[in-house]
N, C-alpha and C positions, 0 to 999 in steps of 0.2 A: 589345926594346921595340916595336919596327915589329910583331911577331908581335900582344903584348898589346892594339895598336889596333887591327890586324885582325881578331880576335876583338871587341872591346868595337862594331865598325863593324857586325858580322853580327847582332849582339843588338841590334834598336831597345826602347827602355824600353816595356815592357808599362804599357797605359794603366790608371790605375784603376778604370775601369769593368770594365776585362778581370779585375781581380786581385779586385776586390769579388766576383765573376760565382763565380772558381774558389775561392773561399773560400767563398763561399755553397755549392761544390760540394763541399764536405768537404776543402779543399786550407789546412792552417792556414800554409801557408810564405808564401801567398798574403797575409793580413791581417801577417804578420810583415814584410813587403817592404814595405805601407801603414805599418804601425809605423815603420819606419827611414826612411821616407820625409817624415814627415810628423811625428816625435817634435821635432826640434831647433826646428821653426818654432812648435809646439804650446806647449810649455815659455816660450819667448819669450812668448809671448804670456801664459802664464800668471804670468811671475815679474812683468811688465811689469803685472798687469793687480793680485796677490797683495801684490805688495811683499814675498815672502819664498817666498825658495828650496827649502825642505820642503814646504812647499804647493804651490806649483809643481808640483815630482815628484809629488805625489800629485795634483792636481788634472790634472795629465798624466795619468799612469795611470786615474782616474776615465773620464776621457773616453774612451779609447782602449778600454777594459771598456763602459762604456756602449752605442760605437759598435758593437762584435761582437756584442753583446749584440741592438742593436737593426738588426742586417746587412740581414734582409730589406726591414724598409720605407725604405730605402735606393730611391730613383729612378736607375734608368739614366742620364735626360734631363739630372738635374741634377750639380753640380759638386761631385764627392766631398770636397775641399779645402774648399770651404765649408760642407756639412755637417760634416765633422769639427770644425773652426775653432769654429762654431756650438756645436757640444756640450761644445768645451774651454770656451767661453766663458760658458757657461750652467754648468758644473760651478763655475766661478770667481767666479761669481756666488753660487750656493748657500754658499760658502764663507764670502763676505765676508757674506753674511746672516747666518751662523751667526756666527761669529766678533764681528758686531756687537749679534745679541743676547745674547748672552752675556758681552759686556765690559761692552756698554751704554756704549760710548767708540769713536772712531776706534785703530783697528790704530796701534801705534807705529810713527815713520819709522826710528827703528833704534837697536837693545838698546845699543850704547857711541857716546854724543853726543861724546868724546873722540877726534878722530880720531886715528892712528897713523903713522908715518911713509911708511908706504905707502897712506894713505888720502889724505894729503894731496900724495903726488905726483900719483894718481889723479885727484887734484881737479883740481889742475893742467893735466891734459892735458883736451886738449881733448872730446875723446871721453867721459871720465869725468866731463867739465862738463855734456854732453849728454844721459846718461844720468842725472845727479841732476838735472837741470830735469825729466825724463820723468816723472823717479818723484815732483816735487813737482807734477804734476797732478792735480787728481782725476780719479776712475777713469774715467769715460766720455771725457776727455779723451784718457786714458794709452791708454784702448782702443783710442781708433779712428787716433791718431798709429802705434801698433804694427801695426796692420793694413796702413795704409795706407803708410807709407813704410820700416817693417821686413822687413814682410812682400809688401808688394808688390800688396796687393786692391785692387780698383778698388771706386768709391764702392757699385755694385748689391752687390758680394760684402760689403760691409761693413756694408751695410744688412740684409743676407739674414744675414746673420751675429750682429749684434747687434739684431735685430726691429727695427728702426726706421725710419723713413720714410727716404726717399734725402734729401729736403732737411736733416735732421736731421745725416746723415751731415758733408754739406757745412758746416754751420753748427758744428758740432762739430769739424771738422779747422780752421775759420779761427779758431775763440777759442781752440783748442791750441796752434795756430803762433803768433797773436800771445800769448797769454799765456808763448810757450815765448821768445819773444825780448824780453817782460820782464825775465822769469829770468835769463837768459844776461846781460842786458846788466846788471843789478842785480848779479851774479857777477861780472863782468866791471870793474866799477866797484870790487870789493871787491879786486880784486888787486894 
């Protein structure tokens, strides 16, 4: 084990600009390392943003194709994580456009309103109370709560991420939090 940290100590993490650099250079192991880097947070953000987990996966994979696709105008200067982010978020988008023209209705909050015995421990815990107050946000809400305290972006990344002014960002994360501690406490009252 003392061996495996000495090794993991000798390899510092190749930055993404170095990996974007050797993928652009014909190196596809290079965009696969961004892949696995950068899949689990992407998905988050999409199921977060979709309300449903098949979309997601595909609205993941979308983005991640888009991104290779569009490798070279890729800027050195700027922050790979936010571009990607951006184009997950923008595929996610496309989606719920599509999905809303063609219902011509809001997307269903979920296929069996009967919960199940594991739905309603779920509910119970507190975690699982957190995460269905997220997902009774609307989506610009849902967005920028997942960016910002899921995933960790600061207000500029979140702004640069979903086109919108940085004050917008701000105003948008405090009617989330207070509407999110309506929820909670409406839930909370229900128990």
């Amino acid at each position: 084990m003392a061996v495996e940290g000495a090794i993991e100590a000798e390899q510092p993490r190749t930055s993404d600009t170095e990996l974007v650099g050797r993928a652009l250079a014909g190196d596809p192991a290079a965009f696969t390392t961004l892949v696995e880097r950068y899949e689990r947070a992407l998905y988050t953000l999409a199921v977060r943003t979709l309300r449903d987990r098949e979309e997601a996966r595909d609205a993941t994979q979308e983005a991640f194709v888009k991104a290779y696709r569009s490798l070279r105008t890729f800027r050195p200067e700027a922050k790979f994580s936010t571009w990607i982010f951006s184009i997950c978020y923008h595929a996610c988008c496309d989606r719920l456009k599509r999905s809303r023209r063609y219902s011509n209705e809001e997307m269903p909050e979920r296929a069996d309103s009967a919960p199940g015995p594991e739905a309603q421990a779920i509910a119970n815990d507190d975690a699982g109370r957190l995460r269905a107050a997220i997902d009774a946000l609307p989506e610009k809400y849902r967005s920028v709560i997942t960016l910002y305290h899921l995933q960790g972006k600061q207000y500029d990344e979140i702004a640069s991420v979903l086109g919108v002014p940085l004050g917008t960002v701000k105003t948008h994360l405090f009617r989330a939090k207070e509407q999110l501690r309506q929820i909670l406490a409406a839930s909370e009252n229900q128990l």
